[in-house]
DRENZA-200469 format. One record per residue (C-alpha): x, y, z; chain; residue number from 1. Coordinates in steps of 0.001 Angstrom, whole numbers, plus 500000, padded with zeros to 6 digits. Layout:
BEGIN
ATOM      xx      yy      zz  chain    n
ATOM       X       Y       Z      A  NUM
...
END
This chain:
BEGIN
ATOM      xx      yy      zz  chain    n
ATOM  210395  483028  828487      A    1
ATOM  213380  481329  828268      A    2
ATOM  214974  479738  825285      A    3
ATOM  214438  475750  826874      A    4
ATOM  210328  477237  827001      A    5
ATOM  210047  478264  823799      A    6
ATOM  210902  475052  822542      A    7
ATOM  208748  473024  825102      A    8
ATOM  205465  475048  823939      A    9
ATOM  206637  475027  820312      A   10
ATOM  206576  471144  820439      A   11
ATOM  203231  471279  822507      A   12
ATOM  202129  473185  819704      A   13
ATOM  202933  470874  816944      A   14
ATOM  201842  467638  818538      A   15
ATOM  198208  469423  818681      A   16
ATOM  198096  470254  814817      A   17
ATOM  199730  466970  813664      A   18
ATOM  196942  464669  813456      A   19
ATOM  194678  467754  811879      A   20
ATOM  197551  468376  809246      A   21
ATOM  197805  464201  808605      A   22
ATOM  193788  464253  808290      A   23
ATOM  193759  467371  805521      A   24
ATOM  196936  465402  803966      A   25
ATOM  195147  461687  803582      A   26
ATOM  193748  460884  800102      A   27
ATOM  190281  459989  800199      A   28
ATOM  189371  456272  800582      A   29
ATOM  189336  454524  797238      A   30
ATOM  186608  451644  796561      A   31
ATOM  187985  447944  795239      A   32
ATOM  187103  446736  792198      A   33
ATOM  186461  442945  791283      A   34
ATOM  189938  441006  791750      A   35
ATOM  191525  441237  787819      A   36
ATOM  193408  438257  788227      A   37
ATOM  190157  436124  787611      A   38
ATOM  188642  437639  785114      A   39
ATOM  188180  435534  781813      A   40
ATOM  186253  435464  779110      A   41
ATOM  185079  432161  778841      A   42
ATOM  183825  430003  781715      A   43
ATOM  183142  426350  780839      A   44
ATOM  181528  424050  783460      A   45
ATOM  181209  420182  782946      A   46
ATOM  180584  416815  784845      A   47
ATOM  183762  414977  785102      A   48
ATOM  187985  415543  784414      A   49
ATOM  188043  414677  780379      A   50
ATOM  184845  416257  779410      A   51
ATOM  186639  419521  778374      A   52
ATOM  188276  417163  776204      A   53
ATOM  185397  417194  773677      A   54
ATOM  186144  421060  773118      A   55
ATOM  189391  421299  773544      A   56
ATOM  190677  421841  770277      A   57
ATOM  188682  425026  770188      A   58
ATOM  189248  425978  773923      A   59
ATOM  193235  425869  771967      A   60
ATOM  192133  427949  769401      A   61
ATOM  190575  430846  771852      A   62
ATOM  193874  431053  774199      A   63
ATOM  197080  430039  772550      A   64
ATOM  195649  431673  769376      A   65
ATOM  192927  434106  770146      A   66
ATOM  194082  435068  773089      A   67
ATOM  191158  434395  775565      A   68
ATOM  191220  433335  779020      A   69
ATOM  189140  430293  780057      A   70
ATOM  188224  429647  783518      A   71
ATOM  187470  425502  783975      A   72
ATOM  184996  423999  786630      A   73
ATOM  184110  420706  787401      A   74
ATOM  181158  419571  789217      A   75
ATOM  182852  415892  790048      A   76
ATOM  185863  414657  789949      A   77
ATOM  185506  411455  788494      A   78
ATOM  185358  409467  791366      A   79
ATOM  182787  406527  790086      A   80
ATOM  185013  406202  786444      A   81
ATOM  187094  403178  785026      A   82
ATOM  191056  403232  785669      A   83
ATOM  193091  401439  782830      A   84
ATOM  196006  402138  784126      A   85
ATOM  196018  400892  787469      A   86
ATOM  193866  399395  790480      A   87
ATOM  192952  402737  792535      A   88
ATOM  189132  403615  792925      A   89
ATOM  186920  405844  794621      A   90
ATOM  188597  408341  796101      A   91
ATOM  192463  407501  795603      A   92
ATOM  191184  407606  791755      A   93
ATOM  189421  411022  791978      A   94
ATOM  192617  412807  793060      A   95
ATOM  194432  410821  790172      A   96
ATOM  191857  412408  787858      A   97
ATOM  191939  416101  789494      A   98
ATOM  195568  415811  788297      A   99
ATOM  195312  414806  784661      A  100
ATOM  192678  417558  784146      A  101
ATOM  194745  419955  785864      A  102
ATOM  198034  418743  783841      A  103
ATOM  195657  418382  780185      A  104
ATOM  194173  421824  780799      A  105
ATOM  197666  423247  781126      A  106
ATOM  199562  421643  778057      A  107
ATOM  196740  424512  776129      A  108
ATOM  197763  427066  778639      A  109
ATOM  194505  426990  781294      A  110
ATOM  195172  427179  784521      A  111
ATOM  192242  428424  786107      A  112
ATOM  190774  425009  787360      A  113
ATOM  188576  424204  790088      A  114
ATOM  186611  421812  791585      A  115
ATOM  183702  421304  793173      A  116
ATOM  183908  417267  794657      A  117
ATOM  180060  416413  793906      A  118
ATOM  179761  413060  793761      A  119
ATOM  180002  410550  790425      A  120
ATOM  177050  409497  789322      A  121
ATOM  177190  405730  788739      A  122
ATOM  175873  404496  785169      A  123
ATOM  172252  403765  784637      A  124
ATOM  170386  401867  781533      A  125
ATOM  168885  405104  780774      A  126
ATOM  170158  408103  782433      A  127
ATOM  168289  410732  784076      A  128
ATOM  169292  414021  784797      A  129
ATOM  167274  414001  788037      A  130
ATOM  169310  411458  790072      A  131
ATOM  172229  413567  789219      A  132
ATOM  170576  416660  790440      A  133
ATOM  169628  414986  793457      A  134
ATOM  172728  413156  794427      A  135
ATOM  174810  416228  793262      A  136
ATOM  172091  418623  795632      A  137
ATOM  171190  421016  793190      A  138
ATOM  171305  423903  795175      A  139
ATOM  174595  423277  796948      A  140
ATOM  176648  422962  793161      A  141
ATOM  174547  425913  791748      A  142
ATOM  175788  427853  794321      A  143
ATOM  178764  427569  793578      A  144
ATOM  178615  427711  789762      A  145
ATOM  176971  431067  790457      A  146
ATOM  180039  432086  792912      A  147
ATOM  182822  431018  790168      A  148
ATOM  180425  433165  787542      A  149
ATOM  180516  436341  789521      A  150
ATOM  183990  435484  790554      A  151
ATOM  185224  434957  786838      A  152
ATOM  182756  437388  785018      A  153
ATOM  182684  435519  781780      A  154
ATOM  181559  436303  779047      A  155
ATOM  180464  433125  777380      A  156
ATOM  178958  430003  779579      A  157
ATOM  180178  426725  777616      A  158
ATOM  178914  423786  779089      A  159
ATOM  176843  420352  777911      A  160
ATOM  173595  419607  776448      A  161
ATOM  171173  419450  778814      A  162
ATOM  169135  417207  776808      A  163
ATOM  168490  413488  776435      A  164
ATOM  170869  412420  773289      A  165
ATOM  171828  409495  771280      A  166
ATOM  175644  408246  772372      A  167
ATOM  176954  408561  775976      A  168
ATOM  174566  410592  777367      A  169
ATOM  175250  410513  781306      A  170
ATOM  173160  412162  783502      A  171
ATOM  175959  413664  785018      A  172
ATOM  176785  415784  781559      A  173
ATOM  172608  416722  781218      A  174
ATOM  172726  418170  784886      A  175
ATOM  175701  420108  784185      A  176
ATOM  174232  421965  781595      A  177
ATOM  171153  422510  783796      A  178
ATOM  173180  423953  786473      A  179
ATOM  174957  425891  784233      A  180
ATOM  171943  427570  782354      A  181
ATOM  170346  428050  785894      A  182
ATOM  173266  430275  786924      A  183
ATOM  174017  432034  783773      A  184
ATOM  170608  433480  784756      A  185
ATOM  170979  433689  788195      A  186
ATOM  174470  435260  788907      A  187
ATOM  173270  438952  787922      A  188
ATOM  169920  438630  790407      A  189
ATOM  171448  439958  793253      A  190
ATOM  168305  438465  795402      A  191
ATOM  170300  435039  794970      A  192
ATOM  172832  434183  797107      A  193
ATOM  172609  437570  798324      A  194
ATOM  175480  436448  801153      A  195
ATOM  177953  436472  797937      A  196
ATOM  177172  440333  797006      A  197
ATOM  177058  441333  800284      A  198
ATOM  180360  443596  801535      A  199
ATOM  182363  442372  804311      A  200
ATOM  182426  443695  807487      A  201
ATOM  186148  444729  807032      A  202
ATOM  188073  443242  804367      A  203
ATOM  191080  444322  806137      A  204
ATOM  190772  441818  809170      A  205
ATOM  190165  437949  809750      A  206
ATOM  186942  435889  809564      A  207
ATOM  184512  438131  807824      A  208
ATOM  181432  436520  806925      A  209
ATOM  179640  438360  803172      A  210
ATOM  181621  437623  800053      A  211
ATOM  182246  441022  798583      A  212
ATOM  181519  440034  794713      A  213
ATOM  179103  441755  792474      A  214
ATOM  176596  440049  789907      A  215
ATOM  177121  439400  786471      A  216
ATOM  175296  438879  783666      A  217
ATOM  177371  436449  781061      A  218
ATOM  176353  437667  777466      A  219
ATOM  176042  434642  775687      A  220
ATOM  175658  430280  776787      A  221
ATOM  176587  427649  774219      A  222
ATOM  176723  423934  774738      A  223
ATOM  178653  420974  773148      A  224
ATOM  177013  417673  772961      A  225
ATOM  178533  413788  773594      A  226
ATOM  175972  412568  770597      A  227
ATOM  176943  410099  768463      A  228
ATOM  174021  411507  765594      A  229
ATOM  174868  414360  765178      A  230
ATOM  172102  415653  762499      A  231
ATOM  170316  417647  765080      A  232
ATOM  173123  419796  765751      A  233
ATOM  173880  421572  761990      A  234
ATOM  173045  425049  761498      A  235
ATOM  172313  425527  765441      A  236
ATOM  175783  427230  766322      A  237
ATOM  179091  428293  764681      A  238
ATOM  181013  425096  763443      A  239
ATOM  185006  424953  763890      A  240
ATOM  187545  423917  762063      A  241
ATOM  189746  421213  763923      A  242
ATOM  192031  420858  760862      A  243
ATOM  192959  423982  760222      A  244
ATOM  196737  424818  761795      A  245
ATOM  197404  426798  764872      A  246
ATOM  199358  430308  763926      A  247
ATOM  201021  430512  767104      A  248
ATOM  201552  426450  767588      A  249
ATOM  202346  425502  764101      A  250
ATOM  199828  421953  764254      A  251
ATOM  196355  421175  764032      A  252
ATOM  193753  421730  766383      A  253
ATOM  193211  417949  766396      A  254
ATOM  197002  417056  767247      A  255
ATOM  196407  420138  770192      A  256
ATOM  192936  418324  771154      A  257
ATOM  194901  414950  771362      A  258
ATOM  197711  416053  773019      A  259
ATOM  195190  417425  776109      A  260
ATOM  193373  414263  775792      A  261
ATOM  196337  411999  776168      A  262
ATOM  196908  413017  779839      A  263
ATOM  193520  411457  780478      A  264
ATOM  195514  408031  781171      A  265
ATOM  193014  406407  783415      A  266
ATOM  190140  407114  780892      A  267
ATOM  192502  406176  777913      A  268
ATOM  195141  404732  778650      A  269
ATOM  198001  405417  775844      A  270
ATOM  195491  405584  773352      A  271
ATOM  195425  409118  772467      A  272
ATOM  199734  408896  772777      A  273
ATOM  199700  406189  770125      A  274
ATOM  196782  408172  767994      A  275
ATOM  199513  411236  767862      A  276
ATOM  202666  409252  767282      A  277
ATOM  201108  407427  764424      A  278
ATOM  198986  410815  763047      A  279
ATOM  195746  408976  763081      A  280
ATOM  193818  411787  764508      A  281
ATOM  190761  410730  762252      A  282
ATOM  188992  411336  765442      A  283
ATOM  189817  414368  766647      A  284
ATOM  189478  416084  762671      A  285
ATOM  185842  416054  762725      A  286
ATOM  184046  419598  762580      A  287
ATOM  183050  420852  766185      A  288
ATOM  180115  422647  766434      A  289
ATOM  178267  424512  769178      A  290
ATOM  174868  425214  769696      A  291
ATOM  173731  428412  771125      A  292
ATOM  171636  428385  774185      A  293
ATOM  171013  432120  774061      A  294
ATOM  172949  435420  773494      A  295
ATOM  171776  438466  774873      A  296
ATOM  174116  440564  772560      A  297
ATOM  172765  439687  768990      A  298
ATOM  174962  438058  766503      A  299
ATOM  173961  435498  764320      A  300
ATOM  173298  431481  764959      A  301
ATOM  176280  430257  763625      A  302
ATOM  178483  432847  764006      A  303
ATOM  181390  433246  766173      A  304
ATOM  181001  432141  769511      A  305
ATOM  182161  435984  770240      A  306
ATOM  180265  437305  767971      A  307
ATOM  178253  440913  769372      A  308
ATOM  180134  440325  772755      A  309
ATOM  181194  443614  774021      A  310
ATOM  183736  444418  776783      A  311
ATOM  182507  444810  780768      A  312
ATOM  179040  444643  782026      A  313
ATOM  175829  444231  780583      A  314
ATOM  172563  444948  782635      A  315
ATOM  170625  441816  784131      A  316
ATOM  168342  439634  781846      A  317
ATOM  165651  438174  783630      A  318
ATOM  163852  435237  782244      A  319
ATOM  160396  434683  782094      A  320
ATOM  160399  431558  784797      A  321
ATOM  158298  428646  785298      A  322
ATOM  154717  429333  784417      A  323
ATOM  152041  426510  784364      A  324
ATOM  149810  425999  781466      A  325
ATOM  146618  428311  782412      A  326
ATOM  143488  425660  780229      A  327
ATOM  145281  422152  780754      A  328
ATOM  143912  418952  779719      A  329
ATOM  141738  416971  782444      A  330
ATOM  143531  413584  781052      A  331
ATOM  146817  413684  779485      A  332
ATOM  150002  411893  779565      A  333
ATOM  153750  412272  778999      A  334
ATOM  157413  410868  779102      A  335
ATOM  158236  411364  782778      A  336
ATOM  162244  411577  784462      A  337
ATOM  164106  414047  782602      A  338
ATOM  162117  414413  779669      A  339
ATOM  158790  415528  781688      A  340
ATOM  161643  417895  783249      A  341
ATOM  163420  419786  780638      A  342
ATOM  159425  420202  779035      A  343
ATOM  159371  422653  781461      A  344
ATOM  162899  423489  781938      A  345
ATOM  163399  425898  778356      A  346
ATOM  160505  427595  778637      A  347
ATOM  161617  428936  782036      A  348
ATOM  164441  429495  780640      A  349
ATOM  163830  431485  777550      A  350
ATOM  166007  428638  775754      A  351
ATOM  163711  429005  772348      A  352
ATOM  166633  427315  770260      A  353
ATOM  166287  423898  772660      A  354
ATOM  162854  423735  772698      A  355
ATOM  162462  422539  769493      A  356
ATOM  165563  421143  769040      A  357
ATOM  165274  417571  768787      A  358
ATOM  162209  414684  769212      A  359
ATOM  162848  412798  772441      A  360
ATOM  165114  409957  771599      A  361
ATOM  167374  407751  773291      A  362
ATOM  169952  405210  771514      A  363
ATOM  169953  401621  772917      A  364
ATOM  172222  398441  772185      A  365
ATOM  170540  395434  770158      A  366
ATOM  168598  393159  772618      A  367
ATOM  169484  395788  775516      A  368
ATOM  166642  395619  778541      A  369
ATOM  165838  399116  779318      A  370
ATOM  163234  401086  781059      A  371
ATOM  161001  404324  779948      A  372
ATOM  159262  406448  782358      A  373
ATOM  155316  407537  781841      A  374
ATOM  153259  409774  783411      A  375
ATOM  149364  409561  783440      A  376
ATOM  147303  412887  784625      A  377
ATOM  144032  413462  786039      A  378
ATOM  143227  417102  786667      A  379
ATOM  139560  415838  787098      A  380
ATOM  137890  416475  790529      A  381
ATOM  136750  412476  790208      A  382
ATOM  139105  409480  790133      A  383
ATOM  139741  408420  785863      A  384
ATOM  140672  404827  784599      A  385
ATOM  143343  405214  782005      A  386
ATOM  143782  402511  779707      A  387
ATOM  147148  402352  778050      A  388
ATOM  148598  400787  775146      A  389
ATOM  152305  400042  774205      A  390
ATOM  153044  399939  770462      A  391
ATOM  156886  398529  769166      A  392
ATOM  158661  397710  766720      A  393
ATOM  158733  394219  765063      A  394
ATOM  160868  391913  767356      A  395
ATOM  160950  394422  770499      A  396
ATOM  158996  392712  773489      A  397
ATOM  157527  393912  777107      A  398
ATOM  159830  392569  780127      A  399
ATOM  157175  391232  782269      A  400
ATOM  160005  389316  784474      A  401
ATOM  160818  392302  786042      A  402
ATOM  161654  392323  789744      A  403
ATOM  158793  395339  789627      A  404
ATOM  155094  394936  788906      A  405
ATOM  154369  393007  786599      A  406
ATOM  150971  394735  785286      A  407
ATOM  153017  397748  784723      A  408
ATOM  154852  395595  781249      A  409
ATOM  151804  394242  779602      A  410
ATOM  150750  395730  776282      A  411
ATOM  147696  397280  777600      A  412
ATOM  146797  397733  780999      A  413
ATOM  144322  399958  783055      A  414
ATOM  145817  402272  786193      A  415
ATOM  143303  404268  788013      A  416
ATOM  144155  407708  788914      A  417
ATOM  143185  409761  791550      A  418
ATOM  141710  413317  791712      A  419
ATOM  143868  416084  790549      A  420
ATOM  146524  413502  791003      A  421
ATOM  149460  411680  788596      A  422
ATOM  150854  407909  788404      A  423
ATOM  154300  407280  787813      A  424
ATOM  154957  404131  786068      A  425
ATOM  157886  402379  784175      A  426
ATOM  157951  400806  780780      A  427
ATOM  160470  397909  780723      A  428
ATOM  161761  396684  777269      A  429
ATOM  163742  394341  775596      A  430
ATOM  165276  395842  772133      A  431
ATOM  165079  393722  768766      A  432
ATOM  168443  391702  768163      A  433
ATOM  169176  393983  764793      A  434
ATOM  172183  392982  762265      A  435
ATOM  172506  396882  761196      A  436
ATOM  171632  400176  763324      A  437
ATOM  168800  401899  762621      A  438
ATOM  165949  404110  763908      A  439
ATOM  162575  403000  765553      A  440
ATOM  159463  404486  767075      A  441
ATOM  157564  403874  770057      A  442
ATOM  153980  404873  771091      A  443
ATOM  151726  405166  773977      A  444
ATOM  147882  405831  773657      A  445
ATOM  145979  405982  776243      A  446
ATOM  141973  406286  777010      A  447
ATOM  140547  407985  779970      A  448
ATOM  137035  408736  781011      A  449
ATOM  136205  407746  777477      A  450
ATOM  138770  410202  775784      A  451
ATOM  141409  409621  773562      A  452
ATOM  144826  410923  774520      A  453
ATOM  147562  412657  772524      A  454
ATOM  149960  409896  771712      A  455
ATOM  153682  410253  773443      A  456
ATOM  156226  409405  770911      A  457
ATOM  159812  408024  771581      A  458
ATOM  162481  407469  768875      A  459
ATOM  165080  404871  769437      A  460
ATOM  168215  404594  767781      A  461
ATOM  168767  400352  767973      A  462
ATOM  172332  399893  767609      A  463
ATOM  173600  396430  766625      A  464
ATOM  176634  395037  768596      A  465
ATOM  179602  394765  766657      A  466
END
């Protein structure tokens, strides 16, 4: 064999055990783990671009001095809200507002902010978390509050009251916090939204349908509230400080909480810049407290909000769910909208601490014309005349000019209910002109078949114009 062979057949040689040799010499395929660069540890999820604002002193407190990262989402973007600084609306104003949150969130050092562009929820006499859940479609924005949960794995869920409060009280806020307790409980299920914990076809190519995320199971949900009385609220979660200084920024949490507020122009205008260059942050001193939703990690009530939290995953908490009452009444009645709602709503929930929180209440200006939603029910095979009464408080009067029926806002008036059936009516009042604000009560009592009812109370809080 000649010398110009022997290097032919060597070469042969070697381009046969090449791709054997590269096989032995590949390291074996290494899973992906969740992308770090999300990961916080506390998620907060509100209605519109200056909600955060009502927390922000503390949300200051857990990154500059802490050192927690916070994650913001918000359902709207503030689309349907006043603009004191100029004439753009609608949807030239939501992109104005997009930007101050984005800008406010940033002067405390978040920048982790998304959006979600349901729509603003115009103002109502009485709010009710319903119409937001319907105009926002539920499903659509819980969805995605469960994607940004297993994207973020948090773990603590801040987000509002979902409750019916005295002070601003928009539906909006209420359906956040429903969304938000929905998928604290949700994003660990992996038989929700299965499509998001599903792996990709090949994450290594283009247009893969299946998210590649995996559940999560936050640890603990607290809420913040817009109420003006704020009794209700002491003793139910850890209380903060918003004079004490910041180690790392050298001023108060209040002067920190201002400062993110003031880039809130079209909501405040130069308010909150003339509050900080005159030091009358009276406001933004008071005490902010929390109140715990749940934590599936211990700790106690008031303590801190990571209090018992421990570091990675926790196994999936499943909640009891909706279950109806096995021995109901035959004839009963009830506050209907939200209130009928969220009666049903904690329970499925296993939120024990909202329960009981506070009487259903609503605050209303002096002489204000407002509306109240009843429910009468017959689970009687037969159909039952209800008889119902209205009782109020000296100087409060039924509205029967309303544009609806008028039987419906007479004192007492009879509705007759069919089998196993309900009837949805309104109440519509006229307030007392009052000199000083104070608390009143409202009744209903009702008859049926002969029966009397349990009552369905209401407390007002009648606030006198000033």
């Amino acid at each position: 064999m000649t010398r110009l062979e022997s290097i032919f057949f060597y070469m042969v040689g070697l381009s046969i055990m090449l791709p054997f040799s590269a096989v032995m010499a590949r390291p074996p395929a290494t899973s992906l783990g969740p992308d770090q660069r999300f990961k916080v540890d506390i998620l907060v999820f509100v209605a519109h671009p200056d909600d955060e604002s009502l927390i922000a002193g503390y949300l200051a407190r857990a990154v500059l001095d802490e050192h927690k990262k916070v994650a913001v989402v918000f359902a709207t973007r503030g689309n349907a809200g006043e603009n004191l600084v100029g004439y753009e609306q609608d949807r030239a104003l939501a992109e104005i507002r997009e930007q101050e949150a984005r800008e406010a969130l940033a002067s405390i050092d978040i920048h982790e902010v998304w959006f979600l562009r349901a729509p603003d929820t115009p103002w109502l006499d009485l709010p009710d978390v319903l119409r937001s859940l319907e105009s926002w479609n539920h499903g659509r924005v819980l969805e995605e509050v469960v994607r940004f949960i297993r994207l973020t794995r948090p773990e603590v869920v801040i987000t509002m009251l979902p409750d019916v409060v005295v002070g601003e009280n928009h539906e909006d806020h209420q359906a956040a916090g429903v969304i938000a307790s929905e998928a604290f409980d949700l994003a660990g299920d992996p038989t929700w939204f299965p499509e998001q914990v599903a792996a990709p076809a090949d994450h290594l190519w283009y247009s893969n349908l299946m998210e590649g995320l995996h559940t999560w199971q936050p640890e603990k949900l607290y809420y913040f509230t817009d109420a003006t009385q704020l009794q209700f609220v002491s003793g139910k979660g850890p209380t903060y400080s918003m004079t004490a200084i910041s180690l790392s920024q050298h001023v108060s949490y209040a002067r920190l909480a201002a400062r993110e507020k003031s880039y809130h122009k079209t909501q405040y205008g130069d308010g909150p810049e003339k509050d900080l260059a005159f030091a009358n942050l009276e406001h933004f001193e008071k005490p902010l407290t929390f109140i715990l939703g749940k934590s599936l990690v211990g700790g106690a009530t008031t303590g801190d909000i990571f209090q018992g939290v421990v570091p990675g995953p926790i196994p999936f908490h499943p909640v009891r769910g909706y279950r109806p009452n096995p021995n109901p009444p035959k004839f009963w009645i009830e506050l209907g909208g939200g209130w009928a709602f969220y009666r049903r709503f904690y329970p499925a929930h296993d939120l024990v601490s909202m329960e009981h929180l506070l009487l259903p209440q609503i605050g209303v200006s002096s002489g204000q014309d407002f509306s109240i939603p009843l429910i009468l029910h017959n689970n009687a095979a037969k159909p039952v005349l209800f008889n119902l009464k209205t009782s109020m408080p000296y100087g409060w009067s039924l509205d029967s000019n309303s544009s609806m029926y008028a039987h419906h806002y007479i004192p007492e008036t009879s509705f007759l209910v069919g089998p196993h059936n309900y009837f949805p009516i309104r109440i519509r009042m006229v307030a007392a002109q009052v000199t000083s604000s104070k608390w009143q009560d409202i009744e209903w009592t009702a008859e049926a078949d002969g029966r009397s009812l349990t009552p369905v109370m209401l407390k007002i809080y009648d606030e006198a114009n000033h």
